[in-house]
Kinemage of the C-alpha trace (Angstrom):
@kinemage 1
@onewidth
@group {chain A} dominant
@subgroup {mainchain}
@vectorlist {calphas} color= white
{ca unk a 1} P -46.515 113.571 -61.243
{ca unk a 2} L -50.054 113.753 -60.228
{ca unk a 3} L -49.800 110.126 -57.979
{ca unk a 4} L -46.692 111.455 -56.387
{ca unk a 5} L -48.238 114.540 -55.010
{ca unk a 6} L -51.124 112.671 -54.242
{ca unk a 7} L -49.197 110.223 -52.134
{ca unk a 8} L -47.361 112.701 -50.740
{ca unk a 9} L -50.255 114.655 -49.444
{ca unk a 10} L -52.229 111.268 -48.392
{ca unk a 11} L -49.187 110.550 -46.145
{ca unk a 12} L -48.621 113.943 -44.741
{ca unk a 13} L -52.313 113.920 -44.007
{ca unk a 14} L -51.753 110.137 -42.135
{ca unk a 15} L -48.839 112.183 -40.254
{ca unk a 16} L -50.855 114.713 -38.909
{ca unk a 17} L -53.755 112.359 -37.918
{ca unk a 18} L -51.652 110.330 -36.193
{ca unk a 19} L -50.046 113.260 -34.457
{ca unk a 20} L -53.317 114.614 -33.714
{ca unk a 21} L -54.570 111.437 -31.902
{ca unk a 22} L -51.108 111.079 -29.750
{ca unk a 23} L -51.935 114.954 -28.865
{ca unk a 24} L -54.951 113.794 -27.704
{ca unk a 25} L -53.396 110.577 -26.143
{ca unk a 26} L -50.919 112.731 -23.892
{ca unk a 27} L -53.802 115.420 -23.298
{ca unk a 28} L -56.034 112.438 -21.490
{ca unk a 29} L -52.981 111.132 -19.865
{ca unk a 30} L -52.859 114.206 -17.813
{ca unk a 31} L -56.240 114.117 -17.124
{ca unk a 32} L -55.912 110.786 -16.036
{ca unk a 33} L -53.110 112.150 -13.401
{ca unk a 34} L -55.275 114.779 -12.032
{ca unk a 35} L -58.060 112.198 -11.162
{ca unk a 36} L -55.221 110.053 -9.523
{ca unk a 37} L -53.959 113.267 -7.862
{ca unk a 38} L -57.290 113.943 -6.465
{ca unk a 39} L -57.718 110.744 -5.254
{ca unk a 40} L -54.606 110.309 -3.651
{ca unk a 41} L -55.387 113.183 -1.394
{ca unk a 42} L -58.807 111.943 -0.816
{ca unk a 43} L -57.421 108.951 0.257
{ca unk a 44} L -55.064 110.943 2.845
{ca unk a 45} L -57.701 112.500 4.316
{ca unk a 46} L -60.603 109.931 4.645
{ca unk a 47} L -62.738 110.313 7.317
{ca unk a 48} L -63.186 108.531 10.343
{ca unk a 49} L -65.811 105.527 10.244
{ca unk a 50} L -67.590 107.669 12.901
{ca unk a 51} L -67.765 110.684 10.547
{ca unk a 52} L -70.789 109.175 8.277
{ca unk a 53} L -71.819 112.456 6.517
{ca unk a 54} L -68.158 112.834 5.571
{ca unk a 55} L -67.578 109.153 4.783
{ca unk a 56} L -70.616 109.347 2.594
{ca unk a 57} L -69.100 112.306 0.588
{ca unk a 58} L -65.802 110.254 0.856
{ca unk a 59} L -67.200 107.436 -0.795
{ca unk a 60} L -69.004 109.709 -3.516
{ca unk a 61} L -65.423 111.556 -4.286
{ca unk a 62} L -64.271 108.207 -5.048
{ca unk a 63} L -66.689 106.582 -7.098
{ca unk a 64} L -67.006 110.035 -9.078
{ca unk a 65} L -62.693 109.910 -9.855
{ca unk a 66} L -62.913 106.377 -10.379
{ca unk a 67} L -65.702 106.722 -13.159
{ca unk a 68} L -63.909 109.742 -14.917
{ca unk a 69} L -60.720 107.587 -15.006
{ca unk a 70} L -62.469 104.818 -16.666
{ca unk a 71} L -64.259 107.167 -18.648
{ca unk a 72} L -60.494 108.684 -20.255
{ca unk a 73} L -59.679 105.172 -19.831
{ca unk a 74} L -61.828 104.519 -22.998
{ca unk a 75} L -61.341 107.818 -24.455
{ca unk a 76} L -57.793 106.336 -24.868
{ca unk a 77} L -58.180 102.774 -26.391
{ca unk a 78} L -60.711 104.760 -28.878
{ca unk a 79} L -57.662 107.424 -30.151
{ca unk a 80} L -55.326 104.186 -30.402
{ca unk a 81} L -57.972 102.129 -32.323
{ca unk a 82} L -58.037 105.423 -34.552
{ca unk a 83} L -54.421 105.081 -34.780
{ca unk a 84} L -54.577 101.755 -36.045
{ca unk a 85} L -57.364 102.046 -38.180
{ca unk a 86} L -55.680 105.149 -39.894
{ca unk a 87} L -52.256 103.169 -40.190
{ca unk a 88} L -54.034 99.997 -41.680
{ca unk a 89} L -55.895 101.630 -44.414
{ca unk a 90} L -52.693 103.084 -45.380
């Protein structure tokens, strides 16, 4: 009686883990959209190459998004690796 409870709470623990970390999947795929949102409409409106203070900013925009990106990018493969760590020692 005792192991069945047991396993039933160990996998309805697993359940919500899992859940938790595909939250948190979907929550930095949104945050992923507004960087390529805000760097889609950076891209509309670069400057001019004779506008070098605002090509400079331009340029510092972009490297800034493309970092964060990256940055979720990782924050990603890290929930999944969670995922499969959690699912393995199962």
């Amino acid at each position: 009686m005792k192991d069945k409870l047991l396993e039933q709470l160990l996998e309805l623990n697993v359940k919500n883990s899992i859940n938790d970390s595909n939250t948190n999947i979907r929550l930095l795929d949104n945050r992923i959209k507004f960087y390529q949102t805000l760097l889609d409409n950076l891209e509309k409106n670069k400057p001019l190459f004779f506008q070098k203070k605002k090509l400079i900013e331009y340029e510092n925009k972009m490297k800034e998004y493309n970092i964060k990106i990256n940055e979720l990018y990782i924050e990603i493969e890290k929930e999944v690796c969670l995922i499969e760590k959690i699912i393995s020692d199962v």
